[in-house]
Each structure stands twice: as structure tokens, then as C-alpha cells.
C-alpha positions in Angstrom: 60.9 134.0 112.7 60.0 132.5 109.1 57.0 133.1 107.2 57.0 129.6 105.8 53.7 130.4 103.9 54.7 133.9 103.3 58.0 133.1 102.0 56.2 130.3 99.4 53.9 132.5 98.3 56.8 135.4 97.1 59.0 132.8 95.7 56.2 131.3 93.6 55.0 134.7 92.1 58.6 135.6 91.4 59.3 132.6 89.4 56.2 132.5 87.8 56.6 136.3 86.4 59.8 135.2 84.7 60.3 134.1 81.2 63.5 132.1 80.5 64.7 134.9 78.2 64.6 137.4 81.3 67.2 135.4 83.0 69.5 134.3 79.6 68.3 130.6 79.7 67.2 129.2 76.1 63.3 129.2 76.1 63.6 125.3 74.5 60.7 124.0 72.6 57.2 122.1 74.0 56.9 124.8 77.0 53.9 124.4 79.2 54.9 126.1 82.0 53.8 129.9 82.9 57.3 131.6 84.0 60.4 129.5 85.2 60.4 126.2 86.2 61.6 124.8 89.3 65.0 123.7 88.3 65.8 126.3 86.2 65.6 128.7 89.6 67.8 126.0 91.1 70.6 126.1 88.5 69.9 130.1 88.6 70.3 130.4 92.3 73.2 127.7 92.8 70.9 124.2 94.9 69.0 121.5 94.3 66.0 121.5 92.9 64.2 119.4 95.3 65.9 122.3 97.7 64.3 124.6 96.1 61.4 123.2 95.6 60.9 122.7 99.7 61.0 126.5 99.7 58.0 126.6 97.4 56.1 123.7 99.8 57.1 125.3 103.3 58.9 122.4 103.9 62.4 122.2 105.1 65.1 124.1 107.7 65.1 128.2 107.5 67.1 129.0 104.8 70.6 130.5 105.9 71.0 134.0 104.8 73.6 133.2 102.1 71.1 130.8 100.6 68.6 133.8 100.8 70.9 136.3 98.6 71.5 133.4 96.1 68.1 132.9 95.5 67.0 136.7 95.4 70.5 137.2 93.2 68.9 134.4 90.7 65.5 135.5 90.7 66.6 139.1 89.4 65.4 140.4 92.5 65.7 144.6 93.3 66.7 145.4 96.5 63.3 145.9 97.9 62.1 142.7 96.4 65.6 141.3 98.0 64.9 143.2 101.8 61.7 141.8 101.9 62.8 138.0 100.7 65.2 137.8 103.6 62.6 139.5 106.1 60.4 136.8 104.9 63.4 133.4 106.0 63.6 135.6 109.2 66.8 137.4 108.7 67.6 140.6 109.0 68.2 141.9 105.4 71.7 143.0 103.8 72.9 146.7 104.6 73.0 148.4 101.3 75.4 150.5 100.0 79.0 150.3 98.3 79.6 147.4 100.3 76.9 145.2 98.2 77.7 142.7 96.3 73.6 142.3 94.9 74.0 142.9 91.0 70.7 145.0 89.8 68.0 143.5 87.6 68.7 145.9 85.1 72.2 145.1 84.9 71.9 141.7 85.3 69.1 142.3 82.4 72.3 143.1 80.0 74.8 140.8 80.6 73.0 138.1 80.5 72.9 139.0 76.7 76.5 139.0 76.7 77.1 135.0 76.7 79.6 135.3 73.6 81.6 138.0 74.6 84.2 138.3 77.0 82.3 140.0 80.2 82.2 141.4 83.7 80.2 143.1 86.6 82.8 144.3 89.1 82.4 146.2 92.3 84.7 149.7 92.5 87.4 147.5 94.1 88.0 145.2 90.9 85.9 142.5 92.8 84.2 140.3 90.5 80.5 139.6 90.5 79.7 137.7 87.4 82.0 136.6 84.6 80.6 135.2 81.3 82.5 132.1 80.3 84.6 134.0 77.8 85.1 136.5 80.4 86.5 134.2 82.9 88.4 132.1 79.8 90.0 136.2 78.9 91.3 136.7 83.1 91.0 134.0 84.7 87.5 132.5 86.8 87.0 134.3 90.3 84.0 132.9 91.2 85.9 131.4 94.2 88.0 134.0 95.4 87.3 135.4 99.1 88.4 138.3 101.0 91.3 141.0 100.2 91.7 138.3 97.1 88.5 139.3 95.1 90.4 142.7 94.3 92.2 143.0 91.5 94.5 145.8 92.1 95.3 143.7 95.6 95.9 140.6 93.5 98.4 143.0 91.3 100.8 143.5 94.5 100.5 139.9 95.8 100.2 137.4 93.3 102.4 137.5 90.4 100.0 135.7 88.1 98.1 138.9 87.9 100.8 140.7 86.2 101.1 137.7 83.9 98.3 138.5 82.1 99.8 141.9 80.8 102.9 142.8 78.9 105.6 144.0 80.8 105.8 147.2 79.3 102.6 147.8 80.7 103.3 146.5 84.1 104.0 150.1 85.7 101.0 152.4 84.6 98.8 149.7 86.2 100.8 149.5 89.2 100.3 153.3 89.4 96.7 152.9 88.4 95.6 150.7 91.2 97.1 152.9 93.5 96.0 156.2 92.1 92.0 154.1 92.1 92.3 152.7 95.8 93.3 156.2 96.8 90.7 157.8 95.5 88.2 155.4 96.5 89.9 155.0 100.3 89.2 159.0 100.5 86.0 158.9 99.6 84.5 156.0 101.4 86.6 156.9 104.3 88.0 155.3 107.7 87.5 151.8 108.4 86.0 151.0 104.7 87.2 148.1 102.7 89.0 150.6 100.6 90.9 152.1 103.5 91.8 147.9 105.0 93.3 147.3 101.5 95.5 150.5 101.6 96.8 148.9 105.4 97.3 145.5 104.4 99.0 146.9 101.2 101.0 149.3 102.6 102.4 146.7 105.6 103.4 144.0 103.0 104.7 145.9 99.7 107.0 148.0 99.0 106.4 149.2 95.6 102.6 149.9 96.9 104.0 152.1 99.9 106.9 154.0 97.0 103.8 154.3 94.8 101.5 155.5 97.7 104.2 157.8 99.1 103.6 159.7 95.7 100.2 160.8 95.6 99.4 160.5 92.5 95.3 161.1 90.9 93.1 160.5 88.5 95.1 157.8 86.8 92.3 156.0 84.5 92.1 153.1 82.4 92.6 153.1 78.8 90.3 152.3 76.3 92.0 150.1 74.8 93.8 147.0 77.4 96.6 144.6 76.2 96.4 141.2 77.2 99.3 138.6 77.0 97.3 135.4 77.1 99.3 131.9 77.3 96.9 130.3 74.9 95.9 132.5 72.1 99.2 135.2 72.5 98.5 139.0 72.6 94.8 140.6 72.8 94.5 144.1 72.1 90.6 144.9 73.3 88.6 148.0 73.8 87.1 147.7 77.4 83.7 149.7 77.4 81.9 150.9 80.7 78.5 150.6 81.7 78.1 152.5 85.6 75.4 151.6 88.0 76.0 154.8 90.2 73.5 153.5 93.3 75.5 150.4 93.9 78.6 151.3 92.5 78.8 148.3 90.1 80.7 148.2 86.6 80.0 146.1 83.8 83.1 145.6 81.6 82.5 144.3 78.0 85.1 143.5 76.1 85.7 144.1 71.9 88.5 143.7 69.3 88.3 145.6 66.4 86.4 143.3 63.1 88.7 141.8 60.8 92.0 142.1 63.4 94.3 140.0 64.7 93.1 140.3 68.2 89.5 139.6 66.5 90.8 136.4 65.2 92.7 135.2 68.7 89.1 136.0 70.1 87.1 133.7 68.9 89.9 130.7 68.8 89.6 132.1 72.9 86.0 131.4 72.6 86.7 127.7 71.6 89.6 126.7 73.9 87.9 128.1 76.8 88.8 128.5 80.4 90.6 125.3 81.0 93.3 126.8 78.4 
């Protein structure tokens, strides 16, 4: 059952102890407001503000559970700040695990820093969680893809744009790179994980997964530096650096070109054409 007056209260303190800087939103000028304001957690969590803003009243229908991990997800929520929000709008709260796709405040903390340079938070099947706008300009905007979809490597075998964004000569170390990744992951999250259902669905509709599967290769990993063929700006040689988040098995991928280069150059033109190139 909600905790309508429970559930007001938490929201309230949580945007209140948030500065505008916290969440990457400009501060602006003429500020009278202690914390957040109303609509900038609206724009933050993905509603309306006068949605929102029921919330905060303990007006309105229960919030549905997807509604529940938007807001905690905008609000920079941890996991036990998160458990207890949906507890709170009377749902049982997300298992954790692998399987999450709840960004940490820490990490979130960084790449919201990151809003001029090409970007990512990805889960350890290539699923993206957040793109900065350069990021989605550099490979595309996945902020709507669903199911087997959201995974890169399973893009790689079933949709030929995926390979479009990389030279050809490049095409078959990351064909055997997804496979060697999937199969280490499949192994160690085991039967019946999302890992293991993209090795099935893989294997039953590809046949240069299955040849590349049948060989067992290991520990193929990504190079530091990744070549990108992009139809607007041409070829993008760019150092991809890591930053782990071991406990939910989250990546954040930032991407560089070396000062003064070429690639540097077709950057920032990237920067100004933008995604609709």
C-alpha cells in the first residue's frame, strides 16, 4: 500500500538536498530556491511537472513502478535510497545485481560533467544507460532500444548498420570480440542469465556467431584506441578510456582524440552537426 505522506515527505528532502550543479543542470541566475526545483526534477526524471508535483502534495494515482525508477534514477538516488522509494509507492523494490539497469550516484556524479564530450554508461552487455549528446551524435541514440536490441555486440550480428559505423578492416576482430566478451560473461553469470539468452538467440539465427562460437576463443579486449567511420564528419580515430563500477557492473566510456589531430578537428565539427547528422 502507498505511503502517500511518507512518500512526499522523502521526495521533498531529496530534492531539496540537491544543488543544480549535483545533477549537471546550469545553476542560472536570481535563485531563491533551497535545492532543485520542481520542474527541474520533472525534466530530470522524464514527467510533468504538475505530475510531479502531485507526488510532493499526496495527490494523484500510485505511481507505476517504472515511474518510481525514473524518479529515484533523476534524483541521484543509491540503491537503498532507491529500495526504500519504491517501498514507499507500494512496490516491491528492483532485485539488484548485474541485471540493474540503476546508474550510481557517484557515476552519474561524473558524467554529468561530461556534456561536451562524446560519452557513455553501459551495462557489461554493451546496453546503453546514458548517452551525452555527443555520445549519441558519435554511435547513434539508444535511448529507445528494448530487449536483445539494447546490446551492442547483438546489434553487430543483426543489424548491419552496426557494422557501418567501423571500417571494414576492422569488422572481424570485433566480430570475434563480442563473441570472445559474451562468452566470458555467459560463463560467469551462468544458465538462464541474459548473457546465456543472447548466446541462444545468437547462435539459432547467425552463422558467423555459431563459426566464431564453435572456436572458443578468450580474452579478446578492446583497444585503446577505436576507429570510427562516421557518414558526416569521415574517420574518428579516438582513445576510449574506462571507468568500472565493480558492484553493478556498469562502464562509463569517455571518448578522446588526440589535441591538434585530425580526428580532434572532425570532433568538434561532430559536436556542431549533432545527432540528426
Amino acid at each position: 500500500m502507498i505511503d502517500r505522506a511518507g512518500l512526499a515527505q522523502f521526495l521533498r528532502a531529496r530534492r531539496e538536498s540537491l544543488q543544480p550543479e549535483d545533477v549537471g543542470m546550469p545553476r542560472g541566475q536570481r535563485r531563491r530556491t533551497s535545492g532543485l526545483r520542481r520542474e527541474e526534477v520533472a525534466v530530470l526524471c522524464h514527467m510533468s511537472t504538475d505530475y510531479y508535483a502531485r507526488l510532493e502534495r499526496e495527490r494523484g494515482p500510485q505511481p507505476s513502478e517504472q515511474m518510481i525508477a525514473s524518479i529515484a534514477q533523476g534524483l541521484h538516488m543509491t540503491l537503498d535510497e532507491r529500495d526504500h522509494l519504491f517501498r514507499l509507492a507500494g512496490h516491491r523494490p528492483p532485485v539488484r545485481g548485474v541485471d540493474s539497469d540503476h546508474v550510481s550516484p557517484g557515476m552519474l556524479r561524473i558524467f554529468d560533467r561530461l556534456g561536451d564530450t562524446p560519452a557513455e554508461i553501459v551495462t557489461e552487455l554493451g546496453e546503453s544507460l546514458r548517452q551525452t549528446p555527443l555520445g549519441a551524435a558519435l554511435v547513434g541514440d539508444m535511448s529507445e532500444r528494448v530487449g536483445p536490441s539494447r546490446s551492442l555486440g547483438y546489434r553487430w550480428f543483426t543489424e548491419p548498420s552496426a557494422r557501418e559505423l567501423h571500417p571494414p578492416e576492422d569488422h572481424d576482430f570485433y566480430s570475434r570480440m563480442y563473441v570472445s566478451g559474451l562468452r566470458a560473461i555467459a560463463t560467469l553469470r551462468g544458465p538462464g542469465s541474459r548473457a546465456q539468452h543472447l548466446v541462444d538467440l545468437l547462435a539459432e539465427s547467425n552463422v558467423e556467431f555459431r563459426s566464431l562460437w564453435s572456436e572458443h576463443q578468450v580474452g579478446i579486449r578492446p583497444k585503446t584506441v577505436k576507429r570510427y567511420q562516421h557518414p558526416a564528419v569521415g574517420l574518428l580515430e579516438l582513445n576510449c578510456q574506462i571507468l568500472q563500477d565493480p558492484e553493478q557492473s556498469h562502464s562509463l566510456l569517455v571518448y578522446t582524440a588526440e589535441p591538434g589531430s585530425e580526428s580532434y578537428q572532425r570532433l568538434q565539427l561532430l559536436s556542431v552537426v549533432g545527432v540528426g547528422a
